[in-house]
N, C-alpha and C positions, 0 to 999 in steps of 0.2 A: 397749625396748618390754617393755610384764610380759608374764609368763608367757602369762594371762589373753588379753590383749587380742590377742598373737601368735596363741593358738590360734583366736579367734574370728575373726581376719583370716583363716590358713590356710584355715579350714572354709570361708569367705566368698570367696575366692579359688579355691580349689579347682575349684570348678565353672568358674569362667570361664576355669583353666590348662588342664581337660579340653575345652572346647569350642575353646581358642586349639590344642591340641596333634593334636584330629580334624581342624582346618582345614588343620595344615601338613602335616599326615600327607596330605592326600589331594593338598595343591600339588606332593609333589615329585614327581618320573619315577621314581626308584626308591623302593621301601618298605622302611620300618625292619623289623628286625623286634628281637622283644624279646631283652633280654638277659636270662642268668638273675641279673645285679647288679644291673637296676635298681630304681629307685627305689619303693617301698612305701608309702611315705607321699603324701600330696599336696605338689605342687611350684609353687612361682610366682617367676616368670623376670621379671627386672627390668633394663630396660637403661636407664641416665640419661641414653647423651647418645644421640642416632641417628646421629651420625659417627662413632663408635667400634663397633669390632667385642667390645666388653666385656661378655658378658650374665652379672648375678650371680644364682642359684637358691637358692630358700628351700627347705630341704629339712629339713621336721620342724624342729629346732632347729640345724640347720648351715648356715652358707652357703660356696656353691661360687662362684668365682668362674672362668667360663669364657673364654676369647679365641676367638671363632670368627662371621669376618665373616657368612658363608654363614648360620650358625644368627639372627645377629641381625637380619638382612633377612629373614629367614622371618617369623620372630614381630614384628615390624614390619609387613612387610605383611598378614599375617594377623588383625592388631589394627586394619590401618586405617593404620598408619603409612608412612612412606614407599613 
């Protein structure tokens, strides 16, 4: 993906990572709270299959790749999905 079209996705994304990110924040029993590493930039969280616990994070120009069941049932159901 160019440069270009990456940032205007990010920017375009962005917002619907913040509204997915206030939705999980307020599903779980305990609350996060922040760190002083996190993330600065806008993030968008991508999981391709729904039976996998695999969620990958667009972060600025890097991608993370995370294993973590619990997180990708969050933002699955918070999107609507399973």
């Amino acid at each position: 993906m160019s440069d270009t079209s990456r940032r205007k996705f990010l920017a375009a994304a962005g917002v619907g990572a913040a509204a997915s990110a206030a939705a999980i924040g307020t599903a779980g029993s305990a609350e996060a709270k922040p760190s002083s590493t996190r993330a600065q930039e806008p993030v968008v969280a991508i999981i391709d299959d729904a039976t996998q616990d695999t969620v990958r994070l667009l972060v600025g120009e890097r991608e993370i790749v995370v294993r973590d069941r619990d997180l990708a049932v969050r933002l699955l159901n918070a999107a609507g999905g399973e």
